[in-house]
Backbone atoms as SQL, in Angstrom:
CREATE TABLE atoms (id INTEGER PRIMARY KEY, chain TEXT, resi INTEGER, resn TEXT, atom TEXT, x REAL, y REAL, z REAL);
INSERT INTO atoms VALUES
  (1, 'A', 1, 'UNK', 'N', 12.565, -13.154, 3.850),
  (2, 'A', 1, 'UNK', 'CA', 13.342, -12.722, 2.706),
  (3, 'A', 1, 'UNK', 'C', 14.718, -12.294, 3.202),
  (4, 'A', 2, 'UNK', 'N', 15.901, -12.802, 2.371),
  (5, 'A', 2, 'UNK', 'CA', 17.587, -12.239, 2.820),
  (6, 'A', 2, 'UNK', 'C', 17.969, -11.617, 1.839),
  (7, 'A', 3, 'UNK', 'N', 18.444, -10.217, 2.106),
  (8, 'A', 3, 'UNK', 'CA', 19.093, -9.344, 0.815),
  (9, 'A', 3, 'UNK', 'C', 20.733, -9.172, 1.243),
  (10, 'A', 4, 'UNK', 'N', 21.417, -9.005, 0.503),
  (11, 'A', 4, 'UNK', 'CA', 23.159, -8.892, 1.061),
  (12, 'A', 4, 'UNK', 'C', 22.796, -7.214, 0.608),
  (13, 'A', 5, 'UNK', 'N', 23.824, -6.946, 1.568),
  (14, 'A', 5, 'UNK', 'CA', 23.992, -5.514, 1.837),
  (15, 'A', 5, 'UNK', 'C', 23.755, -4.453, 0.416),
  (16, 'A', 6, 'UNK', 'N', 24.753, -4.891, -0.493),
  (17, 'A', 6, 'UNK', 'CA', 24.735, -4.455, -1.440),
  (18, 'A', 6, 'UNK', 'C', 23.193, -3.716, -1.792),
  (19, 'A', 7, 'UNK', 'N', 22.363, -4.708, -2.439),
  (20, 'A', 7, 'UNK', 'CA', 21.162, -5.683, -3.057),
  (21, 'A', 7, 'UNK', 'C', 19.824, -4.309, -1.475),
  (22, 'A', 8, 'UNK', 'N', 20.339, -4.316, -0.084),
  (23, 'A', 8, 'UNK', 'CA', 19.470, -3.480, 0.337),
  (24, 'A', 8, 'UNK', 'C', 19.551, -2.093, 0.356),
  (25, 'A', 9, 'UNK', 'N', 20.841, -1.301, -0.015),
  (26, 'A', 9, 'UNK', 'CA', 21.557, -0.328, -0.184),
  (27, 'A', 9, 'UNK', 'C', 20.921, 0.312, -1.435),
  (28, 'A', 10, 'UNK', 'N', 21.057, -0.430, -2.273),
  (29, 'A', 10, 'UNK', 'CA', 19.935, -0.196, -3.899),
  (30, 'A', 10, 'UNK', 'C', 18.467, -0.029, -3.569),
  (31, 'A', 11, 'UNK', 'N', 18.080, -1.091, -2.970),
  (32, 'A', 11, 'UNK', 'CA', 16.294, -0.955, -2.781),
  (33, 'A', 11, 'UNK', 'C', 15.742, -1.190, -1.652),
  (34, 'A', 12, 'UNK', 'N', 16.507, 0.272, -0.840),
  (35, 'A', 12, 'UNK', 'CA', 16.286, 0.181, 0.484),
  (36, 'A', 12, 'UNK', 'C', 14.520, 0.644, 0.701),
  (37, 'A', 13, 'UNK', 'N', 13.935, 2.020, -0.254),
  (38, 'A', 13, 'UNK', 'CA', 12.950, 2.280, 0.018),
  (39, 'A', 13, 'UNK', 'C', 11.629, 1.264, -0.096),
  (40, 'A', 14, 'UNK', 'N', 12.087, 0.641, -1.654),
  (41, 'A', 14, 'UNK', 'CA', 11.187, -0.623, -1.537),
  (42, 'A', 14, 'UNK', 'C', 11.195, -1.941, -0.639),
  (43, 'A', 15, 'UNK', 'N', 12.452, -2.151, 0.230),
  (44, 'A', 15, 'UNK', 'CA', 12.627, -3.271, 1.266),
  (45, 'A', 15, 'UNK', 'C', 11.643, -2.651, 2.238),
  (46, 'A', 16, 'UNK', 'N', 11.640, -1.018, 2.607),
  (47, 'A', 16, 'UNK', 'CA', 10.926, -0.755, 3.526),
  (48, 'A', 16, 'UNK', 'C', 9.189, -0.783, 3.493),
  (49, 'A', 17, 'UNK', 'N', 8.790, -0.348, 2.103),
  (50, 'A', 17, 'UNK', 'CA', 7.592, -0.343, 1.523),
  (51, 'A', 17, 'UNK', 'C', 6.945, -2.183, 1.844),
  (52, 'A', 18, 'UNK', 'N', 7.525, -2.753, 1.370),
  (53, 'A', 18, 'UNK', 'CA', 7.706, -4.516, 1.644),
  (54, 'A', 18, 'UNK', 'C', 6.740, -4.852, 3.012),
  (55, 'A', 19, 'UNK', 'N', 8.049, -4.034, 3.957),
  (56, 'A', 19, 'UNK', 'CA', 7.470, -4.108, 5.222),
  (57, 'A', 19, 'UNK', 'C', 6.050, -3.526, 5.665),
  (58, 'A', 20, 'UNK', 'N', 6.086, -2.346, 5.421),
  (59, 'A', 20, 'UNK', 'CA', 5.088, -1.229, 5.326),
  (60, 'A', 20, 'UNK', 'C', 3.385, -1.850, 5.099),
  (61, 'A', 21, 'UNK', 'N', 3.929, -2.737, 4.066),
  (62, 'A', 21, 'UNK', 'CA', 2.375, -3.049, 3.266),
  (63, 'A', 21, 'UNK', 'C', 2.026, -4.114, 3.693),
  (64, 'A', 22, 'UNK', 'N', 3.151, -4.660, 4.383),
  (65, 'A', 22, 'UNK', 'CA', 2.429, -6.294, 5.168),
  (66, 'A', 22, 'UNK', 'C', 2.975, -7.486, 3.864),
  (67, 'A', 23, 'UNK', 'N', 3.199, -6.952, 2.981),
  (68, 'A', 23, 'UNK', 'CA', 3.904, -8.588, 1.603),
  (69, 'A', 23, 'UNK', 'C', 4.895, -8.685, 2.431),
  (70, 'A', 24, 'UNK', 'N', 6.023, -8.827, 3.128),
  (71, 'A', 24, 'UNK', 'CA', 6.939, -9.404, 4.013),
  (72, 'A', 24, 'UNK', 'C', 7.151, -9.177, 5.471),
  (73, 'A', 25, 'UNK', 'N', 7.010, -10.170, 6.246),
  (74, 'A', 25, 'UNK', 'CA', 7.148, -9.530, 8.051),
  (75, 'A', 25, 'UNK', 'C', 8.376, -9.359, 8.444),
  (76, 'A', 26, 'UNK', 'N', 9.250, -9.810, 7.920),
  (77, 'A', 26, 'UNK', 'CA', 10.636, -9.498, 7.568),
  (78, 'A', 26, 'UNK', 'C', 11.723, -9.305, 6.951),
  (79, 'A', 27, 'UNK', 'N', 12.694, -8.899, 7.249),
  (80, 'A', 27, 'UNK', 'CA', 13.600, -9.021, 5.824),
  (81, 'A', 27, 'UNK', 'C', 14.994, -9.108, 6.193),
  (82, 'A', 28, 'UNK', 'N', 16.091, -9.854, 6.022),
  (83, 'A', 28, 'UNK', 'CA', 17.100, -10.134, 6.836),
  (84, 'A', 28, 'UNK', 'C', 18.370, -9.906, 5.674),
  (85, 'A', 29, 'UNK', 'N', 18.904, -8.625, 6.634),
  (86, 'A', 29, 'UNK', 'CA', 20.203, -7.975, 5.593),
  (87, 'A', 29, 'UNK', 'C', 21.421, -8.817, 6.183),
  (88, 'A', 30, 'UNK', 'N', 21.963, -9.583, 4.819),
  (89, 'A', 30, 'UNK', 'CA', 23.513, -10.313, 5.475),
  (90, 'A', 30, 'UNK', 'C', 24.298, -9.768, 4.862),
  (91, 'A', 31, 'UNK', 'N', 25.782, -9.958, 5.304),
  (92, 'A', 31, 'UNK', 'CA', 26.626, -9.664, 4.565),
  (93, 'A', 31, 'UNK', 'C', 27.850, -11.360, 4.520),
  (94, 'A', 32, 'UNK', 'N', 28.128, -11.218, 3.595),
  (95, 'A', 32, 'UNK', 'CA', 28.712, -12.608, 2.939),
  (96, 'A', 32, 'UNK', 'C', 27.970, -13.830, 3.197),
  (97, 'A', 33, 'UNK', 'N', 26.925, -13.401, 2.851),
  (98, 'A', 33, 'UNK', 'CA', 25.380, -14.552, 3.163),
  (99, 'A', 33, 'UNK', 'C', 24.964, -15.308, 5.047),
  (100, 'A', 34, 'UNK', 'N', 25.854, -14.032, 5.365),
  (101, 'A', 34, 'UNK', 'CA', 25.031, -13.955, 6.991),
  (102, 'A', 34, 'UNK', 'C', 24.409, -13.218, 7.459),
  (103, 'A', 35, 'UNK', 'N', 23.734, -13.320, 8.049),
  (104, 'A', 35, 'UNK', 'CA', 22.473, -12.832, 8.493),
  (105, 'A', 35, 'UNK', 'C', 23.118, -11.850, 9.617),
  (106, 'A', 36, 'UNK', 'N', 22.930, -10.620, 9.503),
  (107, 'A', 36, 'UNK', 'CA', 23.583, -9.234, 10.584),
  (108, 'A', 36, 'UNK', 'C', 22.384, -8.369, 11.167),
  (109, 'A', 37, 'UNK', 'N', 21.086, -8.345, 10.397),
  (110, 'A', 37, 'UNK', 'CA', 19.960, -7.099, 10.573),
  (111, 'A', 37, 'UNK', 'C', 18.761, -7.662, 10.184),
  (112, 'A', 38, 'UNK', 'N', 18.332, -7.768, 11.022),
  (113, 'A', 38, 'UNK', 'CA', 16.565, -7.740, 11.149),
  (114, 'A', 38, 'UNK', 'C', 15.675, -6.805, 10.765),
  (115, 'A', 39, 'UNK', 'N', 14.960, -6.541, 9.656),
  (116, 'A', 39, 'UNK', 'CA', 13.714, -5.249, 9.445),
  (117, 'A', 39, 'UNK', 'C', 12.672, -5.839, 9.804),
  (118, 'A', 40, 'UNK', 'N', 11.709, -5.516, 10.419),
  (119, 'A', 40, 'UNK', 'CA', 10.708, -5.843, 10.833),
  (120, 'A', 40, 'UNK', 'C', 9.526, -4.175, 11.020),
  (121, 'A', 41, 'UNK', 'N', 8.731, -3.948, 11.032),
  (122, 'A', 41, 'UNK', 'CA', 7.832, -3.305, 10.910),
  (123, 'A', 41, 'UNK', 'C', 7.544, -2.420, 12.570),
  (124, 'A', 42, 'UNK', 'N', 7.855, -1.565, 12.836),
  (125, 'A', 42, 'UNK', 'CA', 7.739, -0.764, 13.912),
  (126, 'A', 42, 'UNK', 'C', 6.409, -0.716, 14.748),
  (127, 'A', 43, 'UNK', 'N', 5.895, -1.137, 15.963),
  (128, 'A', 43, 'UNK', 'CA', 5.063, -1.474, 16.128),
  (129, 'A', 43, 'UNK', 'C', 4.369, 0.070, 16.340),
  (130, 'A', 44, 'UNK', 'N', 4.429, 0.608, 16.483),
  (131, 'A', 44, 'UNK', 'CA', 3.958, 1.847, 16.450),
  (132, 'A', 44, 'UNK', 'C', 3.400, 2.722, 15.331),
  (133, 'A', 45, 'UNK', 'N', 4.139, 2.103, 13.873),
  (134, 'A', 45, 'UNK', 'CA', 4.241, 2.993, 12.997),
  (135, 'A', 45, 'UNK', 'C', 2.927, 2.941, 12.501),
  (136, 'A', 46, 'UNK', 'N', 2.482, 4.248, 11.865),
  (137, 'A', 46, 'UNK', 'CA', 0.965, 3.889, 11.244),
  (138, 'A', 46, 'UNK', 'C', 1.080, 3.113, 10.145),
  (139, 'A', 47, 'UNK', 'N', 0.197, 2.475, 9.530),
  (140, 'A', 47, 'UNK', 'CA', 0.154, 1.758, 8.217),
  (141, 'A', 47, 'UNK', 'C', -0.116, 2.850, 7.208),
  (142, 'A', 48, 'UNK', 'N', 1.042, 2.279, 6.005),
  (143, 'A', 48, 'UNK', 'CA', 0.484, 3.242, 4.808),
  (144, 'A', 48, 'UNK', 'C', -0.291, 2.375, 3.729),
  (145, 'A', 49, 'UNK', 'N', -1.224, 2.553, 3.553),
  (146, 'A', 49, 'UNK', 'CA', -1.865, 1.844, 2.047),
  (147, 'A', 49, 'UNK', 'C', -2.303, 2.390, 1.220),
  (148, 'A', 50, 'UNK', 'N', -2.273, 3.125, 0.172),
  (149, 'A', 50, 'UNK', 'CA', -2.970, 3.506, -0.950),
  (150, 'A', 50, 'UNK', 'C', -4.273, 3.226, -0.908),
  (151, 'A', 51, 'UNK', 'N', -4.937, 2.277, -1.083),
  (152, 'A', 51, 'UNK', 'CA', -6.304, 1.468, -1.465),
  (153, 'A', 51, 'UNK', 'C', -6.723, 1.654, -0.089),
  (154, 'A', 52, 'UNK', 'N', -7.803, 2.381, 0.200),
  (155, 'A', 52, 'UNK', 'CA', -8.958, 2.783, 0.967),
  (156, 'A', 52, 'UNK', 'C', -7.830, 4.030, 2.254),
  (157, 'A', 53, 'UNK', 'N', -7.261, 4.873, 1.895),
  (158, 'A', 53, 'UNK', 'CA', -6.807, 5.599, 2.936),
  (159, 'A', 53, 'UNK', 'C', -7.526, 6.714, 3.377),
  (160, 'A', 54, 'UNK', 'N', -8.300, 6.658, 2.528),
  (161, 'A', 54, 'UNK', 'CA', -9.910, 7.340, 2.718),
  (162, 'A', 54, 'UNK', 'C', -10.773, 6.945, 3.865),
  (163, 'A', 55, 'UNK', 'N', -10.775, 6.013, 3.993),
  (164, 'A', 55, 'UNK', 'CA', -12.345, 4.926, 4.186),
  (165, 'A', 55, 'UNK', 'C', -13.133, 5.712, 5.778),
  (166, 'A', 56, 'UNK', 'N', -13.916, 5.952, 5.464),
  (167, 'A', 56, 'UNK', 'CA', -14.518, 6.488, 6.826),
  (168, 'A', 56, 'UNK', 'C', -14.536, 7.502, 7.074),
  (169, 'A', 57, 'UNK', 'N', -13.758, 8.438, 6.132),
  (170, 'A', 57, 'UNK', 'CA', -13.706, 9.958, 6.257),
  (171, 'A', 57, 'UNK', 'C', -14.146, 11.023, 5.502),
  (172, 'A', 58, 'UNK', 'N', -15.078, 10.109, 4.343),
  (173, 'A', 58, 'UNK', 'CA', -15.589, 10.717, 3.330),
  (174, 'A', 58, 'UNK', 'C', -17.393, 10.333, 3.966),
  (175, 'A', 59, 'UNK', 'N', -18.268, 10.836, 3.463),
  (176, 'A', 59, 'UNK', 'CA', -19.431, 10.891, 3.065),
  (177, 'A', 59, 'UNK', 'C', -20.252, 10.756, 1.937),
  (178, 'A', 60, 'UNK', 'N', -21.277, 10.169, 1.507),
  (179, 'A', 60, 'UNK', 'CA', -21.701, 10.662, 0.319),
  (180, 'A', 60, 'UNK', 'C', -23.096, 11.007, 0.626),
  (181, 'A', 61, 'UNK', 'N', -23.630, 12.238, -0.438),
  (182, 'A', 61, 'UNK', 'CA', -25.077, 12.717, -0.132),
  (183, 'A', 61, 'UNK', 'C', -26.140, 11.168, -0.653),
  (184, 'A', 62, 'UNK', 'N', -26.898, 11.769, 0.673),
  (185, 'A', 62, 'UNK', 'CA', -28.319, 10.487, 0.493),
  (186, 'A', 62, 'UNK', 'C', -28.861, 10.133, -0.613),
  (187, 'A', 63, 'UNK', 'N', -28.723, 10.933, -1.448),
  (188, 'A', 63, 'UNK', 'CA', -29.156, 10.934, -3.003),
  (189, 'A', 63, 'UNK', 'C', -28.555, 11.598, -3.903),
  (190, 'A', 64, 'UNK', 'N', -27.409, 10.456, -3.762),
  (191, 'A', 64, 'UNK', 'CA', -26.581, 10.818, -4.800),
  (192, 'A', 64, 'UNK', 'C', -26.404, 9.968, -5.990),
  (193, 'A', 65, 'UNK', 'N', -27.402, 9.451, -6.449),
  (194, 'A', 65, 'UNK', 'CA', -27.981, 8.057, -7.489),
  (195, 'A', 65, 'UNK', 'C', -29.193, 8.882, -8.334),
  (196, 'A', 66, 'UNK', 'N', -29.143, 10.379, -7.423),
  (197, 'A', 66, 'UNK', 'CA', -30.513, 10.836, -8.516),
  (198, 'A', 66, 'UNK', 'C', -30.671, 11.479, -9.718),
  (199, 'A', 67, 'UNK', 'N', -29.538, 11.537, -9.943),
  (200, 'A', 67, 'UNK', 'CA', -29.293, 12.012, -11.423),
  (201, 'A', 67, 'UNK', 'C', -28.916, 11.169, -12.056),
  (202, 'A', 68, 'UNK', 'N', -29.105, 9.700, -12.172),
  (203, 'A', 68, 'UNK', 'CA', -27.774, 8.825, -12.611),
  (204, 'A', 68, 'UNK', 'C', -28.480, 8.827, -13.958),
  (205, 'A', 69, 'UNK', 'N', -30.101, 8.919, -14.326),
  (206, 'A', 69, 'UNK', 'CA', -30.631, 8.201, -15.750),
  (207, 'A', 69, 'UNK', 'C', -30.407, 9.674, -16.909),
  (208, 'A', 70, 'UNK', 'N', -30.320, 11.126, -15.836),
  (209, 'A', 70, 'UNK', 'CA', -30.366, 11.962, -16.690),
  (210, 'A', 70, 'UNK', 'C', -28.468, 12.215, -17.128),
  (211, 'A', 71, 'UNK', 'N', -27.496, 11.830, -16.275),
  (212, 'A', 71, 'UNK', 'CA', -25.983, 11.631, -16.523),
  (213, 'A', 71, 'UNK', 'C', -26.201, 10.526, -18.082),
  (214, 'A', 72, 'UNK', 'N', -26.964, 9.379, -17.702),
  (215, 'A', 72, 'UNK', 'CA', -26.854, 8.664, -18.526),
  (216, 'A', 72, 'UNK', 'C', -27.614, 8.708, -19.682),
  (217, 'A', 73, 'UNK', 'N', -28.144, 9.860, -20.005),
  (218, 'A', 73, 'UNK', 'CA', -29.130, 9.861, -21.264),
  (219, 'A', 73, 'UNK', 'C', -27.919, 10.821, -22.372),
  (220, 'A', 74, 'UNK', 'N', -27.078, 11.590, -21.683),
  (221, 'A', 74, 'UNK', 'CA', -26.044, 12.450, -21.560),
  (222, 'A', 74, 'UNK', 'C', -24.883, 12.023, -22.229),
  (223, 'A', 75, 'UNK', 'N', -24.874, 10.723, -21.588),
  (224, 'A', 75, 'UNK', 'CA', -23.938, 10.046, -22.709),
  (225, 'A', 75, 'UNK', 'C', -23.919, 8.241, -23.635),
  (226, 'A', 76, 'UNK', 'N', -25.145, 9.038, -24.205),
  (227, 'A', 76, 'UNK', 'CA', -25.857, 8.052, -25.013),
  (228, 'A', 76, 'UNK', 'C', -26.667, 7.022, -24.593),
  (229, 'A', 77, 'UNK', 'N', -27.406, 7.407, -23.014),
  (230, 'A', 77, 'UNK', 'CA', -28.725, 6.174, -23.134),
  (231, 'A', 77, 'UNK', 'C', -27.643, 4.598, -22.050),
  (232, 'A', 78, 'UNK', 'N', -28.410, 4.472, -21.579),
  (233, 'A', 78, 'UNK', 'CA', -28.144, 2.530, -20.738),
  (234, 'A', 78, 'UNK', 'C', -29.401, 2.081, -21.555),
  (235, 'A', 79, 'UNK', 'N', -28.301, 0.725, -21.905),
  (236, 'A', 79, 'UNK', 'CA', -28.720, 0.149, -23.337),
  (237, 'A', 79, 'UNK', 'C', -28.345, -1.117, -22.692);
């Protein structure tokens, strides 16, 4: 992807987010439609994702399905 300076100056946080999330491996800032700056993704940086930033750090109790028919009588019955 090529943004002119302008165009990354406006949506710099989302050019970076871009990177961040893995939808672009790069992004190339020109100015008068040349290519001057490379973004690319910091190899170090942690990944941010919304969707599972949890995963592995939660638990759930062994029986936690055992109330599900009396939850569900609760609000009107599985039908």
């Amino acid at each position: 992807m090529q943004v002119n300076i302008l165009e990354a100056k406006t949506n710099l946080s989302n050019l970076i987010r871009l990177i961040e999330t893995g939808k672009e491996e790069t992004i190339i800032i020109a100015r008068y439609g040349k290519p001057v700056v490379k973004m690319v993704v910091y190899k170090d940086a942690p990944v941010s994702r919304r969707i599972g930033v949890a995963k592995g750090k939660l638990q759930s109790p062994v029986d936690i399905d055992k109330y599900n028919d009396e939850v569900a009588a609760l609000f009107g019955g599985m039908e």
